[in-house]
C-alpha positions as semicolon CSV with decimal commas, in nm:
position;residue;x (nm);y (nm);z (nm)
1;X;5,557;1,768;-1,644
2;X;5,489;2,121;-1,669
3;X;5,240;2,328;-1,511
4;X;5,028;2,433;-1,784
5;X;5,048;2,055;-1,882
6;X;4,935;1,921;-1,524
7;X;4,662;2,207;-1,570
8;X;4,570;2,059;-1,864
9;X;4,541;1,720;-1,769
10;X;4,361;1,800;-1,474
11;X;4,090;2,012;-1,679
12;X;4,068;1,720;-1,904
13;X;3,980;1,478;-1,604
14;X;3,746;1,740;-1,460
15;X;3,588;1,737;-1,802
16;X;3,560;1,397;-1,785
17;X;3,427;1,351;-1,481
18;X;3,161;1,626;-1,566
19;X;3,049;1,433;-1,841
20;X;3,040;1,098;-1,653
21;X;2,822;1,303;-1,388
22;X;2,577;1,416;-1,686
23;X;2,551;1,105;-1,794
24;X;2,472;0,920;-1,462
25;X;2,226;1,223;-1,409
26;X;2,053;1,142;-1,757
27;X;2,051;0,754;-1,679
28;X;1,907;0,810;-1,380
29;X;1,621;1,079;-1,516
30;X;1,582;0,806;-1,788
31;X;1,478;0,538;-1,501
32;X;1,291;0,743;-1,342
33;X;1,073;0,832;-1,629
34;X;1,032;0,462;-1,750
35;X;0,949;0,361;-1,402
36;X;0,660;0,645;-1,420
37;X;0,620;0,489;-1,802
38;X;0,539;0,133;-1,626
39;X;0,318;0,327;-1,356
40;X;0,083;0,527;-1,657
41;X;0,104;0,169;-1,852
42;X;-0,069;-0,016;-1,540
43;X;-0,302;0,234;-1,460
44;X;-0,392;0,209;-1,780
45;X;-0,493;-0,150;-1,762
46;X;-0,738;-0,096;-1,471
47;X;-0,872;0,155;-1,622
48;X;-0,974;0,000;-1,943
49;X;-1,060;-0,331;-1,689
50;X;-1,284;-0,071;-1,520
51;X;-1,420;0,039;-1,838
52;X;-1,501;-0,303;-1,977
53;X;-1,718;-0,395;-1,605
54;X;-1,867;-0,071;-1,641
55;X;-1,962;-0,122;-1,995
56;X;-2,084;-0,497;-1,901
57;X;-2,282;-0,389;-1,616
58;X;-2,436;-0,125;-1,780
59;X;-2,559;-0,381;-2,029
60;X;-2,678;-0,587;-1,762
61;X;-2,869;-0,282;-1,632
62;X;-3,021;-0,204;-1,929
63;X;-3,171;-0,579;-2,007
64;X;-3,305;-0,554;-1,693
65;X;-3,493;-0,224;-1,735
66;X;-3,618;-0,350;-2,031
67;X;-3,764;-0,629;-1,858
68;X;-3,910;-0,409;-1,601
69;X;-4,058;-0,154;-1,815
70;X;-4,255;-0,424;-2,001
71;X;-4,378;-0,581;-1,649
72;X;-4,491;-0,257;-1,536
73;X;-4,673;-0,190;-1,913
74;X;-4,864;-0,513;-1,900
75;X;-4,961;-0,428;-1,552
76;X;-5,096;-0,115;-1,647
77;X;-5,264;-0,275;-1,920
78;X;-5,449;-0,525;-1,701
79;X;-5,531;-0,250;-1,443
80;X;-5,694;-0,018;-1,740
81;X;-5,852;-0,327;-1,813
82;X;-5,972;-0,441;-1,526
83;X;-6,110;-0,048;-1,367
84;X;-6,315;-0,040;-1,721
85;X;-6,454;-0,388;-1,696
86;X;-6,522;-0,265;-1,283
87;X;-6,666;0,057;-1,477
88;X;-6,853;-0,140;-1,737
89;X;-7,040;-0,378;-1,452
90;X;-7,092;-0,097;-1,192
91;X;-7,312;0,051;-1,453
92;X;-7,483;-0,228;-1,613
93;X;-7,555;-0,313;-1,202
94;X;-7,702;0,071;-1,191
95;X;-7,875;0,009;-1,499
96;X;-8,034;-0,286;-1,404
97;X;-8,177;-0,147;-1,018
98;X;-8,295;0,201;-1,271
99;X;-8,483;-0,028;-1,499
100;X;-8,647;-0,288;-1,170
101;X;-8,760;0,041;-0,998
102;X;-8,900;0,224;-1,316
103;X;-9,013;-0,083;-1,531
């Protein structure tokens, strides 16, 4: 074998171990990136698991408020009511002593 042939041959298995390098450096960036795939994919999940308490709870809330702010409107109600009926007698009991001194 002659030199330029051994050259030759040698080049060729550098070349080919090159390439056998380039590809174990793209399999590896290729695992790497659908391990990080996997990652996004369950991070994803809890989010949208998040999302669906939050939205759940927020319904929860709002039932609740709902309930509250009519409470807190029929108690308002009954106090308005029952200051003018306090109103209504304090006056009628004013009245009443005006008209036993004057009459």
């Amino acid at each position: 074998m002659g030199g330029a042939q051994k050259l030759q041959k040698e080049n060729g298995k550098n070349q080919l171990q090159q390439m056998q390098d380039d590809v174990e450096e793209v399999k590896v960036i290729m695992l790497d990136n659908l391990q990080k795939a996997d990652e996004r994919k369950e991070k994803m999940g809890n989010l949208e698991d998040r999302a669906e308490e939050l939205l759940e709870q927020s319904k929860k809330f709002e039932k609740r408020t709902n309930t509250l702010r009519q409470q807190k409107w029929w108690e308002n109600k009954k106090t308005k009511i029952f200051l003018a009926i306090g109103v209504v007698a304090g006056l009628i009991i004013v009245g009443l002593i005006i008209f036993a001194f004057v009459g």
